[in-house]
C-alpha positions in Angstrom: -14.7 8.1 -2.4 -15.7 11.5 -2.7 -19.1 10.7 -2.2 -18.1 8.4 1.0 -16.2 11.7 2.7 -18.9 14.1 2.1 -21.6 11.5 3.4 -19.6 10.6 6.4 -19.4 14.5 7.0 -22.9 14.9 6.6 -24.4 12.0 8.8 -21.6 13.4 11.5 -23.3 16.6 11.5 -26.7 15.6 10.8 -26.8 12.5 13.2 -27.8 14.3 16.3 -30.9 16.2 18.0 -28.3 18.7 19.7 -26.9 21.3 18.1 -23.3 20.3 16.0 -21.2 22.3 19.5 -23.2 20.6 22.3 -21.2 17.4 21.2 -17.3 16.1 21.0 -16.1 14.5 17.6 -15.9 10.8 20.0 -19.6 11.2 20.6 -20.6 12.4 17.1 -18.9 9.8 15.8 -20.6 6.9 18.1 -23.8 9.0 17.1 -23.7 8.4 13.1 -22.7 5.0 13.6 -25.5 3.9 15.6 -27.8 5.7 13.2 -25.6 4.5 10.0 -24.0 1.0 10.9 -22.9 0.4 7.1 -20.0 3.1 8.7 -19.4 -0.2 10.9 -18.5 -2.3 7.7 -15.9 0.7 5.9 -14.4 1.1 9.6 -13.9 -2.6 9.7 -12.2 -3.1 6.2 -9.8 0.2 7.9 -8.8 -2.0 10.6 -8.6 -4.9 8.1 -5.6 -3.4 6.0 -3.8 -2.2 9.3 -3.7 -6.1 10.0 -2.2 -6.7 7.1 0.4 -4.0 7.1 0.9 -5.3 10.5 1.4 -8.9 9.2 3.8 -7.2 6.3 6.1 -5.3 9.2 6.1 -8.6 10.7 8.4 -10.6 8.0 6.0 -12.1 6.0 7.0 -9.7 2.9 9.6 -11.8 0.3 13.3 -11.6 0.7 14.8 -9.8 -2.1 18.6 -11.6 -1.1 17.3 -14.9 -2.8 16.0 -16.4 -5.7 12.2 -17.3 -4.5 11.7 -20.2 -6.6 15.1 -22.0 -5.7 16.4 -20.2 -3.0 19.2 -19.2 -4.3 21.9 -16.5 -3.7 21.6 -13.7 -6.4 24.2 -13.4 -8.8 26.1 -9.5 -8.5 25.7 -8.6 -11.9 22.4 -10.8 -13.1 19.4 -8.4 -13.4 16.0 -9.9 -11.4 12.7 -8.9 -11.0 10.0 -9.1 -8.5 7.0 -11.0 -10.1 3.3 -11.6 -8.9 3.3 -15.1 -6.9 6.4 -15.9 -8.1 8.6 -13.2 -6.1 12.1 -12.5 -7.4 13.2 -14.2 -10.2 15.7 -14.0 -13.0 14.7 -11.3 -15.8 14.5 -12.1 -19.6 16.6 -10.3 -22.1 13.0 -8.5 -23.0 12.5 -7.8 -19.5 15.4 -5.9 -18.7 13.8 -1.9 -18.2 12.1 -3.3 -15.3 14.7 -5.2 -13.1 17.5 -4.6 -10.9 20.7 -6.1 -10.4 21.2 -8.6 -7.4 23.7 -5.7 -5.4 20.8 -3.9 -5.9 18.4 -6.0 -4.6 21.0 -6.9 -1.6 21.0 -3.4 -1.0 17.3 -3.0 -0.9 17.2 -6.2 1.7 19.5 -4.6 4.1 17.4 -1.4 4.3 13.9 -2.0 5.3 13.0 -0.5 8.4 9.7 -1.4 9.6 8.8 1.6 11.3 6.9 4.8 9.9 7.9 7.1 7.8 10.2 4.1 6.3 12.8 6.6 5.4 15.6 4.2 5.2 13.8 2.2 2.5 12.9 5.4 0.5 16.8 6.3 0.5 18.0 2.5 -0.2 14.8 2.9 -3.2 15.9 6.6 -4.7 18.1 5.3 -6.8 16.8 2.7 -8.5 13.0 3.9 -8.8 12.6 4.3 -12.4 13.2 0.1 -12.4 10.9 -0.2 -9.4 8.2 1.8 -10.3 6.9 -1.2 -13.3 7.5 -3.9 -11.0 5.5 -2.1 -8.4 2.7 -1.3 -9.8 2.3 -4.9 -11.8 2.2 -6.2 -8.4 -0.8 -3.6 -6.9 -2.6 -4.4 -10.1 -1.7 -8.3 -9.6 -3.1 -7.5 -5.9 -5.9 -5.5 -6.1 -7.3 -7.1 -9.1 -7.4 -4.4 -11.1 -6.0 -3.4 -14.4 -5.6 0.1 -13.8 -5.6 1.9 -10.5 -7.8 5.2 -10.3 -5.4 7.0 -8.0 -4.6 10.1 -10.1 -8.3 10.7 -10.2 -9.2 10.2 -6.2 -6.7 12.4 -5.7 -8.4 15.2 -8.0 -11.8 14.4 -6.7 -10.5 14.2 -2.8 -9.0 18.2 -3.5 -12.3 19.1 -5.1 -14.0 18.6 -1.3 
């Protein structure tokens, strides 16, 4: 990624016959990807994911008020979690660190607001984070087919630019 910014940043700057000033940012931009149309395919998986988290804002995420598998109602006190291609289902006695009780899950249901900065989710989520936060990252792993993400070190090497 690192590499990707500083290349972007070069063939920007290096992509014209005029001077850097005689141009706007629109038409350097149209410049480097005319000159570098592999651009075309990174700007195209951009649009790609805003798609999706356009499909996501649009209801297609799972319920968390019901069961997936049998659709149905969660119990007030029975702890669930929220499993790859299975969506919520009722946690195991080992599985307990890393679920949340149906009101909580209710709760989280009733707060999703689909529109940026999604602060009424983060307040409904606050709480209950420490039980999220393995459920949520099994399911980026599950979904980016990974078994580790390397976000701790994009972030170092996007501050060394």
């Amino acid at each position: 990624m690192r590499h990707a910014a500083s290349l972007l940043l070069v063939c920007l700057l290096g992509s014209t016959h005029a001077p850097a000033w005689a141009q706007t940012l629109p038409e350097a931009v149209a410049s480097a990807l005319e000159r570098f149309p592999d651009f075309r395919s990174v700007l195209a998986n951009r649009r790609a994911a805003g798609e999706l988290v356009e499909q996501a804002r649009g209801g297609l995420l799972p319920s968390l008020d019901l069961q997936t598998l049998t659709l149905g109602p969660l119990e007030q006190g029975a702890r669930y979690s929220l499993v790859p291609e299975a969506g919520l289902v009722a946690s195991r006695e080992q599985d307990q660190r890393g679920s949340l009780s149906g009101a909580q899950w209710r709760a989280l249901q009733q707060g999703p607001d689909p529109r940026p900065p999604f602060q009424a989710p983060l307040r409904q989520a606050a709480p209950v984070m420490a039980e999220l936060k393995p459920q949520l990252r099994t399911l980026l792993h599950y979904h980016c087919g990974v078994t580790t993400l390397r976000t701790r070190q994009l972030m170092i090497d996007l501050q060394a630019l």
